[in-house]
N, C-alpha and C positions, 0 to 999 in steps of 0.2 A: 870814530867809535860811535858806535849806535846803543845807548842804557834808555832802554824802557821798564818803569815800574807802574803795574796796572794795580788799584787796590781799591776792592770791594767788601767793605764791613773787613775784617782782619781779612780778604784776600788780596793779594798780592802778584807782580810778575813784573819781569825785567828780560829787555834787549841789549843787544852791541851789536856795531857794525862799523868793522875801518878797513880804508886803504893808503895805500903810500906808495911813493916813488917819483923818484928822480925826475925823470924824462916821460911821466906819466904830468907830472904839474907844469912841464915845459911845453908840452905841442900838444894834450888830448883837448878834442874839442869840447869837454865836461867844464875844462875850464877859462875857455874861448866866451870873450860877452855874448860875441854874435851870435854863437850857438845854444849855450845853453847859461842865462845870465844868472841862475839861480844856484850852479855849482853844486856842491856835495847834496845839496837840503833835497834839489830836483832827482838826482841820481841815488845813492844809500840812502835819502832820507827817507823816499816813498818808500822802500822796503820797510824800512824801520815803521812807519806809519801805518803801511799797510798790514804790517804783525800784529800792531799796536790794536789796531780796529779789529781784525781777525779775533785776537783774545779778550776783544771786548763785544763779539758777537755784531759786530759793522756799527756799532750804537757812537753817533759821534758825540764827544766832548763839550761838556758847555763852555769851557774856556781852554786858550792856547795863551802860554808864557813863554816867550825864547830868555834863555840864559843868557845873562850878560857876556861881552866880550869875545863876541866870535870873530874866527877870522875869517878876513879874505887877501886875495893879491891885490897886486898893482891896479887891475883894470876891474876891482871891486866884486870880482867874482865869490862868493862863497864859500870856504875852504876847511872851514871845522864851525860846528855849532850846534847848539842843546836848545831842547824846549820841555814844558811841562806841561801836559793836561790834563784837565781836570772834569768830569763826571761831578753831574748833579745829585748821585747818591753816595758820594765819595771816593769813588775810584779816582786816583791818579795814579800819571804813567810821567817817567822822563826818558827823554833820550836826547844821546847825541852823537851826529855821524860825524866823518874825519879823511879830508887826502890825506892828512898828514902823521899818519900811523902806521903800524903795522896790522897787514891786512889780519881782518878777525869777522867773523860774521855770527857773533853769539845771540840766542835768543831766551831766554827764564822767566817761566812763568809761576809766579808763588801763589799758594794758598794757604791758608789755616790748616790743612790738613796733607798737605805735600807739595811737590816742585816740579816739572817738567824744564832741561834745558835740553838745547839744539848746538850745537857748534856752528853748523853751517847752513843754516836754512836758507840764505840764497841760493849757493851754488855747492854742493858736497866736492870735501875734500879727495874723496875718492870715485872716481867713476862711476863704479858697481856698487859700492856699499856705503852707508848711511848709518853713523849711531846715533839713539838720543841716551838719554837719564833722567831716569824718576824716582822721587822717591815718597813713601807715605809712613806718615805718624811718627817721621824720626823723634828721636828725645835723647838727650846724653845719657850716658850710662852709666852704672853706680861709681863715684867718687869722679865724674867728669872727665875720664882715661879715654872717652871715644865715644861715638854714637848709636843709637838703636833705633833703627832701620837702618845700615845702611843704601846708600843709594844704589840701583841697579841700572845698569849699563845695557841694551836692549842694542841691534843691530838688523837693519831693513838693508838687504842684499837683492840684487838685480841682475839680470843677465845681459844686460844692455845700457851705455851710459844715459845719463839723465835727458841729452841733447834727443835719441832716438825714442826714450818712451816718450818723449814730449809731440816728438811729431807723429809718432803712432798713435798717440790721443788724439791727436787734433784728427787725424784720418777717420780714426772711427766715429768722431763726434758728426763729421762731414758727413761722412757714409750712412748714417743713422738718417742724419736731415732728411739727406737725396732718395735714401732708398726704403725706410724706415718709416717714417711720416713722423720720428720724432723733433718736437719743438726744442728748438736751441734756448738756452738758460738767460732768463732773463735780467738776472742782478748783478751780471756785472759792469754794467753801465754806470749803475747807481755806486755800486764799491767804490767805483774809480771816480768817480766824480767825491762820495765823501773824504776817500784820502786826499783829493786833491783841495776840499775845502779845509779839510783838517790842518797842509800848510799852509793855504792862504791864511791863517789866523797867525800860525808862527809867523810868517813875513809880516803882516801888519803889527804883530806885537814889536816886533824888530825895530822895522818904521816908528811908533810910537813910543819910543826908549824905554823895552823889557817891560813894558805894562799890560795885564791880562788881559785879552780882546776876548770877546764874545765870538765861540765859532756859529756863523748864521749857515742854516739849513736853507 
């Protein structure tokens, strides 16, 4: 599971992100040292991270906290664990991803003034279509029997699964460069480099027994 809570002055947001299975913890090389020695945190957790930063405008964290107690297997690979960051004007966000769940890919973002969640922002559960839910200015309603706003349910439908609009992006982005004169985008070198310093702070906080590590830019 992946919970992220991002909170600026009373705003607010949260993630989730799990997997699980049998013969997915027995032969994937996610949880192979050789391969990938970082386990869940390297795999769901960059999602989680990467949301994490996304709702935070790519602004990194001046501190990373891992939650005590995570696991791992035999051969120390990483298998469920949380961390907490924190923002120099008060935002914090926590999160924690998981093999050892059932599979879930939630994302919530709260404000002072309404919520945005995702079910599945990694990968939708359906092909072709996609819901979120938002909601604004909810408040209970006279004698507390139920809510005012309730939340609305919104659906993004496609003609095409997620795998094919993606490489028809990437075509067009291509065909632009070549044929176009337009300039390829230059920040996400930088994105991916701050989620990637964003867990090296969780890993050192880890190393250093669940104590706040300064994430360095």
């Amino acid at each position: 599971v992946v919970s992220s809570i991002v909170k600026s002055g009373s705003k607010t947001g949260y993630t989730t992100f799990l997997v699980i299975g049998p013969e997915f913890l027995k032969n994937d090389i996610r949880i192979k040292p050789d391969f990938d020695a970082l386990g869940v945190l390297d795999d769901t957790g960059w999602y989680c991270t990467r949301a994490i930063l996304w709702a935070n405008e790519y602004e990194l964290p001046k501190t990373a906290t891992t939650l005590p107690l995570p696991e791992s297997n035999e051969a120390c690979v990483i298998l469920s664990c949380g961390a907490l960051l924190r923002w120099t004007d008060g935002k914090t966000t926590t999160f924690y991803c998981s093999f050892l769940t059932n599979l879930t890919m939630d994302i919530t973002a709260l404000g002072t003034n309404g919520y945005l969640r995702v079910h599945d922002f990694v990968i939708p559960f359906q092909e072709k279509g996609a819901p979120f839910y938002e909601a604004s200015n909810s408040r209970f309603a006279k004698l507390s029997i139920g809510i005012e706003l309730v939340p609305s349910e919104h659906a993004i439908d496609t003609n095409l699964p997620l795998e094919a609009l993606m490489v028809r992006e990437f075509a067009i982005l291509v065909a632009g460069i070549n044929k176009k004169g337009v300039s390829p985008k230059k920040n996400w070198p930088t994105i991916s480099r701050k989620t990637q310093l964003a867990m090296d702070g969780v890993m050192a906080s880890s190393e250093k027994g669940f104590e706040p590590v300064e994430v360095v830019s």
